[in-house]
C-alpha positions as CSV (number, residue, x, y, z in Angstrom):
1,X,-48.9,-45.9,1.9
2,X,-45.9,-44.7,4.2
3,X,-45.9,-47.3,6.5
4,X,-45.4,-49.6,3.4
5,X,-43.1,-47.7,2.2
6,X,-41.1,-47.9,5.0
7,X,-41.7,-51.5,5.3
8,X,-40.0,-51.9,1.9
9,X,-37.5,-49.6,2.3
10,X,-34.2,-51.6,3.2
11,X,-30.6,-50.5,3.7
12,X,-31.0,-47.3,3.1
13,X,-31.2,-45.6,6.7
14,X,-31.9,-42.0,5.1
15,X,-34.8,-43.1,2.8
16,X,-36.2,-44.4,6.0
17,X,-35.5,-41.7,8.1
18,X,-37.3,-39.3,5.7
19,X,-40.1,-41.3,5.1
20,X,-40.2,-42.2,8.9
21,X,-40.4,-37.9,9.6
22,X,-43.1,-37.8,6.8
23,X,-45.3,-40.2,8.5
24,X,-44.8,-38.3,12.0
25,X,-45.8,-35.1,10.4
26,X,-48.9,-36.7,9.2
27,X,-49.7,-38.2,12.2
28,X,-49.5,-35.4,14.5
29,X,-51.3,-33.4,12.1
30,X,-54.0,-35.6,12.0
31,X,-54.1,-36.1,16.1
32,X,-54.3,-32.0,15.7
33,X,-56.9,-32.3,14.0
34,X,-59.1,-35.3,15.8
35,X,-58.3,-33.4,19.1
36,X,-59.8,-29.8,18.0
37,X,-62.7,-31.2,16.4
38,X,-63.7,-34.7,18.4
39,X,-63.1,-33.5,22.1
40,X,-65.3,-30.3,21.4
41,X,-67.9,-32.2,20.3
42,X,-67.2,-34.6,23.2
43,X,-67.6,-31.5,25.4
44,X,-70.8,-30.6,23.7
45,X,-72.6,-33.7,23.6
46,X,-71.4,-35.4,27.7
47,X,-71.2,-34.0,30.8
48,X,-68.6,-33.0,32.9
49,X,-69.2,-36.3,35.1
50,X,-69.6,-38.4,31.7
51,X,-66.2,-37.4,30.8
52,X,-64.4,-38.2,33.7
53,X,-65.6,-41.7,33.6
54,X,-64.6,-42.2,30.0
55,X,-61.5,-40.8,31.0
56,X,-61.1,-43.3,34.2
57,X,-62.5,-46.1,31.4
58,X,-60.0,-45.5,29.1
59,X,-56.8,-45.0,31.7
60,X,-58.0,-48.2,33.0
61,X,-57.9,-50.1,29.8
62,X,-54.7,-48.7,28.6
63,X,-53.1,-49.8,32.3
64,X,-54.5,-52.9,31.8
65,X,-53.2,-53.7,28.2
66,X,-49.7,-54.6,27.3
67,X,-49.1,-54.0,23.7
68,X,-45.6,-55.9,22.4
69,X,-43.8,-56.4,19.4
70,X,-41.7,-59.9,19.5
71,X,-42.0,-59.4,23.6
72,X,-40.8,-55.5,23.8
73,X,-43.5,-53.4,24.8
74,X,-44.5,-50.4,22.0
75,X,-46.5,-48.4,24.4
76,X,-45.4,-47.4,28.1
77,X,-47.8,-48.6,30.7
78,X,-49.5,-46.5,32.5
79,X,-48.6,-45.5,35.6
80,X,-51.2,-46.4,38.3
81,X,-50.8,-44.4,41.1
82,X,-51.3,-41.2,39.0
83,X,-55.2,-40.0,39.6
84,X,-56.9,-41.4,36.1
85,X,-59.4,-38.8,36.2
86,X,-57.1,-36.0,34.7
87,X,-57.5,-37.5,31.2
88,X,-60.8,-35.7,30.9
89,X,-59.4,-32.1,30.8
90,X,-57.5,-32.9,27.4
């Protein structure tokens, strides 16, 4: 509903602003959320080893992927000479 708001929303940079600061909140609440509940039950149901290779996995894949909007990327690569392991701790 937001992000079609926003979409529709034309000319008037404060409608957008405030809708754009709405959506935020809801999104960081939600990854508040999905981070308290999905990486303790994560922790519960792998191992310590299993994690870490998710982790690896998924630092890989984001490394590997360039996402772009009319040829500007919307994500910052990853850099690859950090150690991908430390994903796991989060």
């Amino acid at each position: 509903y937001l992000v079609a708001r926003l979409d529709e929303t034309s000319g008037d940079a404060e409608e957008w602003m405030g809708l754009a600061t709405v959506l935020k909140e809801v999104v960081e609440h939600h990854v508040e959320e999905e981070e308290k509940e999905m990486f303790s039950f994560m922790r519960e149901m792998f191992s310590k080893e299993e994690l870490e290779t998710m982790a690896s996995e998924f630092v890989a894949a984001k490394a590997d992927t360039d996402l772009e909007v009319d040829g500007a990327p919307i994500l910052p690569r990853t850099n690859k000479s950090r150690k991908s392991g430390s994903a796991a701790a989060a």
